[in-house]
N, C-alpha and C positions, 0 to 999 in steps of 0.2 A: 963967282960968289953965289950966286943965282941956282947954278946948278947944284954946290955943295949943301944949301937949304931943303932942297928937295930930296939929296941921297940922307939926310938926315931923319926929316917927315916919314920919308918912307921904311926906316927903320923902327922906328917910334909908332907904328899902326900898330904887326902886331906882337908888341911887348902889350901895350893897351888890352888886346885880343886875351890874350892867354889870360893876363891878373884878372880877367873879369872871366875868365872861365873856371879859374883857379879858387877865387870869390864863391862864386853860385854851387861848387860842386863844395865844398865847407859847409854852407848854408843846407846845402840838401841831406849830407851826412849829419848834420847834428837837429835837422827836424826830424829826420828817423831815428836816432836815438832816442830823443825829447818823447816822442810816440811809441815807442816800444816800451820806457819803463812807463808814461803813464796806466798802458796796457797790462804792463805786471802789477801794477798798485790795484785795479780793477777787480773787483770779488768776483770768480767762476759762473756764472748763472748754471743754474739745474736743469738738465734735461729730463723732459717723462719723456720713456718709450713707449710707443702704443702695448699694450698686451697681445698679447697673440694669441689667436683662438687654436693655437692646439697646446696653450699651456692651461687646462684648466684650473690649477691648481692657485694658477695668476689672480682670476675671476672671481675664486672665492672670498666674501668679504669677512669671513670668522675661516675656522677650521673644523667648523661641528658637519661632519656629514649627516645629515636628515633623511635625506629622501627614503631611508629607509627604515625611520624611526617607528617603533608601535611600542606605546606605551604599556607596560607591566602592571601598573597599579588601576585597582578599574575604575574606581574615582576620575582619574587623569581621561579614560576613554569617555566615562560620560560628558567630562567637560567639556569636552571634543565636540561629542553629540548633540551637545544643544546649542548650536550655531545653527544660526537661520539657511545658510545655504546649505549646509547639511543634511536638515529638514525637508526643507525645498526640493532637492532633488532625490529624497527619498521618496516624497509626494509625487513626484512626477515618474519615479518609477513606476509606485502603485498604481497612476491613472494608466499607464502606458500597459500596463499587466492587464487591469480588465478590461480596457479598449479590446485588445486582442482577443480575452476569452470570449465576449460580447460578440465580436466579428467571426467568431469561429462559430457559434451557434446562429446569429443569424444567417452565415452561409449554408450551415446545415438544415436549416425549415426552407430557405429557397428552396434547395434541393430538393427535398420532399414533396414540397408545393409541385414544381414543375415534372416528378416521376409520379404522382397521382395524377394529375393529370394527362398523360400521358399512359396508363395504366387503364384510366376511365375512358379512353378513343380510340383504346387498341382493340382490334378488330380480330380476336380467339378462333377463327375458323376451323382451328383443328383439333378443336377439345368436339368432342361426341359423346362422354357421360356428365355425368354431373361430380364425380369426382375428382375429374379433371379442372373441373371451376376448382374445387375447393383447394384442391393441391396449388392451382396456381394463385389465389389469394391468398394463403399460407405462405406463399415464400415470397410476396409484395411484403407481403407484414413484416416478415425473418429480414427481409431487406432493407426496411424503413426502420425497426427496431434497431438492426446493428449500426446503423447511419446515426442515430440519434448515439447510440453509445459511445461510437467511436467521439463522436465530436464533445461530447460533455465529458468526456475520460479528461479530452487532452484541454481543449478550456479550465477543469479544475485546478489543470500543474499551473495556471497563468493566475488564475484567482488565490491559489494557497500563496504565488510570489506575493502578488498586493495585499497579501492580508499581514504577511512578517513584514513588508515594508512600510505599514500603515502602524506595525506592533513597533518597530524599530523609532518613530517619531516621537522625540519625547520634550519639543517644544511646548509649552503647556498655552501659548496663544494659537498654536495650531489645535491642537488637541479639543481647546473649549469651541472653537469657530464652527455656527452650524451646519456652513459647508463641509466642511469636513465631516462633521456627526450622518449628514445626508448621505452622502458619497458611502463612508464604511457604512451603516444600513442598507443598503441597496449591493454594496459588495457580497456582503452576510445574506444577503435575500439570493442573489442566483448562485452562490455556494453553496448555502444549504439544497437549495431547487437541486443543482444536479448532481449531490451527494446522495440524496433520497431515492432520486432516480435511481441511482446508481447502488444501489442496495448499500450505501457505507452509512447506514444510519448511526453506528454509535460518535461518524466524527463529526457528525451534525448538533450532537448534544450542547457540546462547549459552545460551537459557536452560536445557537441560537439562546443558549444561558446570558451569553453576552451580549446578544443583539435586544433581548427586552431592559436592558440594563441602560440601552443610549440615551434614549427621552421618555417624554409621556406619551408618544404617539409610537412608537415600538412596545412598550408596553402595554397598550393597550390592541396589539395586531392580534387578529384572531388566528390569521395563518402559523404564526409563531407559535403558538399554543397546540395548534393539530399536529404540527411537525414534531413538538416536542414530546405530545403524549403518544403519540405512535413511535418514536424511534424506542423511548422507555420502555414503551408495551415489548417492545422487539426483546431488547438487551432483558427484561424481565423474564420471558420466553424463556430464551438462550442459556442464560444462566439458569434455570430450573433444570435443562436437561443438562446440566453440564458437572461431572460427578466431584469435581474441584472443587466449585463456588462454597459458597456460604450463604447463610438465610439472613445474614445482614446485608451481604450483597441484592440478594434477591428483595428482600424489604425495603433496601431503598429506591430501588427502581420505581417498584410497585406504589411508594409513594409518590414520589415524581410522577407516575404516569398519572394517579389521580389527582395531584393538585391541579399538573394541567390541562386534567381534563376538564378540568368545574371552569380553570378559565374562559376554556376556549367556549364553552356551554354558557358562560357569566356576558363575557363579550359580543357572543352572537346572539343569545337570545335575550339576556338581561338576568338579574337573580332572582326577581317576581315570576318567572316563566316557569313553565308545566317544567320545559323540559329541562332545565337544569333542576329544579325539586326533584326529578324523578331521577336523574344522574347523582344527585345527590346520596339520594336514598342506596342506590344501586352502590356507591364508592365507601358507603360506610358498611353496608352489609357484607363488601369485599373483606374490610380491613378489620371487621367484627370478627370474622370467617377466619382470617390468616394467623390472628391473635390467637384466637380459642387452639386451632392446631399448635401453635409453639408451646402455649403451658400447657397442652396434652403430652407431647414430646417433654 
C-alpha cells in the first residue's frame, strides 16, 4: 500500500511542473501583447537631425542671398552710410592714411638730418679747385632735394586717401565733434605743405578754400591765406599765357589772389598797418588797371 502511495506522488510532481510552466508562459505571451498595442496607441515622437555643414542651404534661415547685395537706389546707400560703425571705420581709415604719410616724411628729414651731417665731416681731399667744392655741394643739394620729393610725392597718395575718407563720413555727430574738425585741419595743413612743394599749386586751391571754412581759428590762419594768394597768383600766370583761357578765367583768379592777399596782410599785420594800407593801395591800382584794359578792348 505503502509503495502504491509513493508511485502515485511521484506521478503527480511533474504534471504540477509543466501546468505551472504552461501558466507562466500565457502570462508572458499576453504581457507582450498588452505592450505592443499600448506602444501602437503611443504618438511617434519627432526626430531633429543635426544639419550638416556641407548642406548650406540647411543653414540658411530665409532664402534671400545677401552677401552680395548692393543697393540700386542711392538713398538706400546713404542709409547704409550713416551707421556709426561705418563711420568709425572710415575714421580709422583716415587716421591710419596719415599716420603713414606723417611717417614717411618724418623718415625722410631723419634722413637728411644724418647725410648732412655726414656731408659736414666728410673729409674732400681730393678736390684741388674751387669748382670742385661747388659741383660737389650741388649734387648734396640734387640729393636732398629729390629725397624730399620722392617722399612728399608718395605721403600725398596717403593723405588724398584720408582726405576721401574723411569726405565719405556723413554722420553729422562725427562731422560737428571738434576732434575731428582738429584732425581734418592739420590733414589740410601737410596736404597742402607738400602739394606746394610740389609745384601742384592749383590742387591746393580747393583744399585750402575749405580749410578756412572749419572754425574761427582756421579762418583766421595766415599761412592759409599766403598759400592761397600765391597758388592764384600761379594759375593767374598760367592762364594769361595760355591762348585758350578766357579773361573771366583770368579775372577771377586775379581776384582771388587779391582778396587773399589783404587777408593774409589783415592777419599778420592788422588793417591799421602801413603795410596792408599800402597792399591795399597797390590791389586796387591792379584792378583799376585790368578794368580800364577790358573796356578798351
Amino acid at each position: 500500500m505503502k509503495q502504491k502511495i509513493i508511485t502515485t506522488y511521484t506521478y503527480q510532481i511533474p504534471i504540477v511542473i509543466l501546468i505551472t510552466i504552461v501558466i507562466l508562459l500565457q502570462n508572458n505571451i499576453y504581457s507582450q501583447q498588452k505592450q505592443g498595442a499600448s506602444d501602437q496607441e503611443k504618438p511617434k515622437e519627432k526626430t531633429t537631425e543635426p544639419i550638416k555643414e556641407n548642406k548650406p542651404w540647411e543653414r540658411e534661415v530665409t532664402g534671400w542671398r545677401i552677401k552680395d547685395y548692393k543697393p540700386y537706389i542711392q538713398a538706400m546707400k546713404d542709409l547704409e552710410n550713416l551707421s556709426k560703425e561705418h563711420n568709425d571705420n572710415l575714421l580709422k581709415l583716415a587716421l591710419d592714411e596719415y599716420s603713414t604719410g606723417i611717417d614717411i616724411l618724418e623718415d625722410m628729414e631723419n634722413e637728411i638730418l644724418k647725410l648732412l651731417e655726414k656731408n659736414k665731416n666728410k673729409k674732400n681731399l681730393a678736390e684741388m679747385w674751387y669748382w670742385q667744392e661747388i659741383d660737389r655741394k650741388d649734387r648734396e643739394r640734387k640729393q636732398i632735394a629729390r629725397k624730399k620729393y620722392n617722399a612728399k610725392r608718395k605721403s600725398v597718395t596717403f593723405f588724398v586717401k584720408a582726405i576721401k575718407n574723411l569726405d565719405n563720413i556723413q554722420l553729422f555727430k562725427i562731422q560737428k565733434d571738434p576732434k575731428f574738425i582738429n584732425f581734418k585741419a592739420k590733414l589740410f595743413q601737410v596736404y597742402v605743405s607738400c602739394q606746394y612743394d610740389l609745384y601742384n599749386y592749383k590742387s591746393c586751391i580747393p583744399i585750402l578754400e575749405r580749410y578756412i571754412e572749419l572754425n574761427k581759428k582756421t579762418r583766421e590762419d595766415v599761412w592759409a591765406y599766403k598759400y592761397l594768394s600765391n597758388c592764384c597768383a600761379y594759375m593767374e600766370a598760367l592762364l594769361s599765357k595760355y591762348k585758350h583761357s578766357t579773361e573771366k578765367q583770368i579775372w577771377e583768379y586775379k581776384q582771388k589772389k587779391n582778396k587773399f592777399m589783404l587777408h593774409a596782410a589783415k592777419e599778420n599785420f592788422g588793417v591799421d598797418s602801413i603795410q596792408y594800407k599800402h597792399l591795399l593801395e597797390l590791389v586796387e591800382r591792379d584792378e583799376k588797371k585790368n578794368k580800364f584794359l577790358n573796356d578798351f578792348q
